[in-house]
N, C-alpha and C positions, 0 to 999 in steps of 0.2 A: 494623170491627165495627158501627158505628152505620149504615150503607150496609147491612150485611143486614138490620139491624132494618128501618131504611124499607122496603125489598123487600118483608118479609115482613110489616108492617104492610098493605101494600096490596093485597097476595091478598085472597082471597075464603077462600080454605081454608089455614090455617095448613099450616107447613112441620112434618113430623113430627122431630120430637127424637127424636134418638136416642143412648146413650150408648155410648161402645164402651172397653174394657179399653186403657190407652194401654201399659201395658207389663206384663211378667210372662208367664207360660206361657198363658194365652187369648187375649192379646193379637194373636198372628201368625196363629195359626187363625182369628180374628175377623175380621180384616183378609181373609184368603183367600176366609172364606165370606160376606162382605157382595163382597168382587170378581167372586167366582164370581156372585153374585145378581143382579149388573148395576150394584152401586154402584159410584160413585166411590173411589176412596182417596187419601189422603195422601201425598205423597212424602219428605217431611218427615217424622221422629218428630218434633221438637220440635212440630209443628203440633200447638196444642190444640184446633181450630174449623173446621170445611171445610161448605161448602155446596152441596151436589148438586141444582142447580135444577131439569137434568134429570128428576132422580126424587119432587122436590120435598120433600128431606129435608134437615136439618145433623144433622150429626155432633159430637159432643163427644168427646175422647179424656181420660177421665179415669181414675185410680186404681180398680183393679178395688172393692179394697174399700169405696169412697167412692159406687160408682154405683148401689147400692139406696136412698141417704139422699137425693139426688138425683132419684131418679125416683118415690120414696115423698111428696116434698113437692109435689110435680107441678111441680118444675122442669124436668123432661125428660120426656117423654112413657113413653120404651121404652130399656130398655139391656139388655146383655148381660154379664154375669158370673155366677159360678158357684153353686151351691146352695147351696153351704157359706159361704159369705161372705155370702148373701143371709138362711142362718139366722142368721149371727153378728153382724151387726148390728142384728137384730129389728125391723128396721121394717116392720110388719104389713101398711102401707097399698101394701107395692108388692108385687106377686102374679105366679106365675111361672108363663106360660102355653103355654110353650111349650122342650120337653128338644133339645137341638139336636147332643149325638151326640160330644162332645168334648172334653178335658181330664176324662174318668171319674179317679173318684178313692173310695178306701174310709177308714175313719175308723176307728180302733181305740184301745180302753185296751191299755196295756202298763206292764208293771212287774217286778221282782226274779223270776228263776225261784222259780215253786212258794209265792209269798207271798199272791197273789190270783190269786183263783179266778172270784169275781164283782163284777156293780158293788155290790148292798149292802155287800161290804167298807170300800166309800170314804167312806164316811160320818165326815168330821173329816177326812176325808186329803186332805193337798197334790198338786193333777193339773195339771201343767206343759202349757199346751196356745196354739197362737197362735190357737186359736177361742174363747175362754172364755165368750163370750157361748152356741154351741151346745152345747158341752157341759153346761154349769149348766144351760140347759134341758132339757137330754138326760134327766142328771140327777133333777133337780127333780121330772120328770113322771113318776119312779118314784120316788120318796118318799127320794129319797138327797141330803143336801146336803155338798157337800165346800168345798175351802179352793181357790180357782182363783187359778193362777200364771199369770197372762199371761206371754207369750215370744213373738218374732217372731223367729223362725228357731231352727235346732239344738237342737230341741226337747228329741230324744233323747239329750244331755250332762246333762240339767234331774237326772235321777239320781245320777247320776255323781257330781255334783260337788255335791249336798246342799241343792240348789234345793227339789228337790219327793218324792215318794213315788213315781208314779206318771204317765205322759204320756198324752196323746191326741192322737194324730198321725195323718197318712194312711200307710195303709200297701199299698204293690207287693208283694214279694216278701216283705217281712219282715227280708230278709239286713242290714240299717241297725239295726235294734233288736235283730237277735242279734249283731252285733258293740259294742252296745252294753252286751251284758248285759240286753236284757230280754226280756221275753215278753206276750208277745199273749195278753188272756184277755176274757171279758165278750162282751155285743150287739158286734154293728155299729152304728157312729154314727149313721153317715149313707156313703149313696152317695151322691158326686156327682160332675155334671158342668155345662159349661156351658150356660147357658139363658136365653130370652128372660123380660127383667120388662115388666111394666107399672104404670104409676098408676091409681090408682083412677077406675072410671067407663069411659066408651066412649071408645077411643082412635082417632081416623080416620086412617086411614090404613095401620093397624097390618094389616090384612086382608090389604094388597097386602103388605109387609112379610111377614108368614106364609106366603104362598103363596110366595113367594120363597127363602125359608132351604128352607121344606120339599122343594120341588123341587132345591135345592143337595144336599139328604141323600138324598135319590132317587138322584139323581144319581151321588154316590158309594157308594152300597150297590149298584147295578144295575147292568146292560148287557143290553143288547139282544142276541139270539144269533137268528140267521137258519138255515135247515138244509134241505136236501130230504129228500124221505122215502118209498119207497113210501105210498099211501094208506091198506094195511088195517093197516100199525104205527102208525099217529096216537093212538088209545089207549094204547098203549103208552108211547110218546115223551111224551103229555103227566102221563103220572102220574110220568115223570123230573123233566122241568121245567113244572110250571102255571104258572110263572110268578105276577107279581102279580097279574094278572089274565087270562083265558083268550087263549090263543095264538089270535095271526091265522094261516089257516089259504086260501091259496091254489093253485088249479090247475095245473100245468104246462102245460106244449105237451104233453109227456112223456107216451102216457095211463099210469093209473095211479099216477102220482107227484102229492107238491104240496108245496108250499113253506111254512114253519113261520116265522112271527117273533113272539118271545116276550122279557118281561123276566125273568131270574133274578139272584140274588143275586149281586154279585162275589167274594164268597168263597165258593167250592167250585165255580166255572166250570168250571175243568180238569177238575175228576170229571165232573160235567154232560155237558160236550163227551166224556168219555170212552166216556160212558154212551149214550150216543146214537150214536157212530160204532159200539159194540159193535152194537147193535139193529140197525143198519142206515141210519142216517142220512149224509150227502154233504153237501159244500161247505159245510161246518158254520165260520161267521165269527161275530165276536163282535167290536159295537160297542160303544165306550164312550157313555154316557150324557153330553150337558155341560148340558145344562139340563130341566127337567121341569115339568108342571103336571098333577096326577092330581085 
């Protein structure tokens, strides 16, 4: 440890810090999408510290919910964890610049069939929730103040068994809180998912870092789809797929034919590609994307 410090003591341009989820559900996807982006990784979990000289970055693997208090105090430059954790430890000074497409999650009140209807109900009421900090803010900024039950984990029992009134948990399907006995009523929390923070002020380095994640998310929403085509259907063909941006649009040997390559979204290729052979389109392929810079 003291060997990196000297290292990075005698740069000219410090090493960008960066915090990354050491474990829990963002934790693997984080790891993925910093690899995909050209970082180094870990091979170790227990590794808490790794140094990517190459990229001129360290990594920190820490507690997802610990890494906004860290990066808000400008111990770290930049880290990654989720919205929801970043509103529920409230620390103001570290600001989230960038939504990065993964671990989505929704946030609902729930409680007894048929007893609440909305949040001014809860006003005095016990809400079992392992965010308490977002919530009470939730709260608060519509004029309702309730009695908050912190819980870290198995929220949806907080009922049941005479804890609290009322929960605030993320909610998929719902089917977890109707086998629990509750119901879903009131706003939405919060949407979240995982996202880039940073500390206050101009962070260098962080630009390359941006272009990087955002080319990884390119990357997996897109592909490339290549096709020939008679020439007078290219209108046609491009109001199927415009793509991100307009289709390269080349000559054949062929006369009257040219060749079509475009990006379209990876969900709904197969209709795409369908749509296109119907029209008239040939030798219709489709590349995956592994890296991007738009």
């Amino acid at each position: 440890m003291n060997a990196s410090r000297s290292d990075r003591s005698n740069r000219k341009t410090p090493m960008l810090r960066i915090a990354v989820p050491n474990k829990g559900s963002l934790s693997e996807t984080a790891a993925e999408m910093l690899a995909e982006a050209g970082y180094a990784g870990r091979r170790d979990t227990k590794t808490l510290h790794l140094i990517d000289a190459d990229n001129d970055v360290e990594f920190f693997f820490l507690r997802p919910r610990d890494i906004a208090t860290y990066v808000a105090s400008g111990a770290l430059d930049v880290g990654i964890t989720g919205r929801d954790l970043l509103r529920d430890v409230r620390q103001q000074d570290a600001r989230e610049i960038e939504a990065l497409g993964f671990a989505r999650s929704t946030f609902r009140f729930a409680g007894p069939p048929g007893r609440y209807t909305s949040i001014e109900q809860l006003e005095g009421v016990r809400v079992a929730s392992a965010y308490p900090g977002l919530v009470d803010d939730f709260l608060r900024e519509r004029g309702v103040t309730a009695v908050l039950v912190p819980l870290d984990g198995a929220v949806e029992s907080a009922v049941r068994l005479g804890v609290a009134d009322v929960i605030a948990d993320v909610v998929e399907t719902g089917t977890t809180l109707r086998q629990a006995g509750l119901e879903i009523f009131g706003p939405v929390i919060i949407e979240s998912e995982a996202v880039l923070i940073s500390r206050p002020g101009d962070v260098e380095g962080t630009d390359t870092l941006l272009r990087r994640l955002r080319g990884v998310m390119v990357a997996r929403q897109y592909v490339l789809i290549d096709y020939d085509l008679p020439a007078e259907l290219v209108e046609q063909a491009t109001a199927i797929a415009p793509g991100r941006e307009s289709p390269t649009i080349s000559p054949l040997h062929e006369a009257g034919w040219v060749a079509v390559r475009v990006m379209i979204p990876r969900r709904g290729m197969n209709q795409i590609m369908d749509s296109l052979y119907a029209l008239g389109a040939r030798a219709i392929l489709v590349t995956a994307i592994h890296a991007a810079r738009l």
